[in-house]
C-alpha positions in Angstrom: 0.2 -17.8 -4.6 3.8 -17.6 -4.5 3.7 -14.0 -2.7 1.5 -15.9 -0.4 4.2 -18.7 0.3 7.2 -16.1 0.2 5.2 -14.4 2.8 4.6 -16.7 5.3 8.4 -17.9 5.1 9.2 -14.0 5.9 6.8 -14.4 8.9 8.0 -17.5 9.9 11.6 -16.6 9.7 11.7 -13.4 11.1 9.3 -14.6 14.1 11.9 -17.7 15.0 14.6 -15.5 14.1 13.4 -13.2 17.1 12.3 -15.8 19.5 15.8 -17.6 19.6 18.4 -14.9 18.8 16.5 -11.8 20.6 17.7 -13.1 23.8 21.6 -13.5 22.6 24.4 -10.7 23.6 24.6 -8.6 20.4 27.1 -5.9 19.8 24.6 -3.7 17.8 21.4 -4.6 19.3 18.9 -3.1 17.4 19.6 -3.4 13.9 19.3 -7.2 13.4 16.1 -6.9 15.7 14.7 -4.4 14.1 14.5 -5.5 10.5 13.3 -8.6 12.1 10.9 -7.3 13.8 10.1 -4.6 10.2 9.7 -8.5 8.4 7.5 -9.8 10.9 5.4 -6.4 10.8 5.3 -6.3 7.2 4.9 -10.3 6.0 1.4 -10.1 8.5 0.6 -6.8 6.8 0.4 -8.7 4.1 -1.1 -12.1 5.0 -4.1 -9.7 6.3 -3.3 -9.9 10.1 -2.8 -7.0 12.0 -0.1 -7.5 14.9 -0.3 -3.8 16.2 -3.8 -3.9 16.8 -3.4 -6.9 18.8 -0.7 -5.4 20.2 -2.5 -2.3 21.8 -1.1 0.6 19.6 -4.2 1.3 17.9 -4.4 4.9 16.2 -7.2 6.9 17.1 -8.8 8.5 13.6 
């Protein structure tokens, strides 16, 4: 339960985090963005949602 609730906080963090700050001027843009975006990716992983399927960047097996 506590992965769980430690999970969803990463989601929730990570998603706000690039909502409001992804639009800001950043001297290194794509470090803070992308282990946001690595959290975000990984905390659904684990909650059992799949955001790059809904995405459109399905593999094809």
């Amino acid at each position: 339960m506590i992965k769980f609730i430690i999970a969803a906080f990463f989601l929730l963090a990570s998603g706000l985090y690039l909502l409001v700050m992804g639009m800001t001027p950043d001297p290194i843009p794509f470090i803070d963005e992308g282990i946001a975006s690595f959290l975000f990716f990984q905390s659904a992983k684990y909650l059992g949602s799949s955001i790059k399927a809904r995405l459109g960047s399905k593999r094809d097996s």
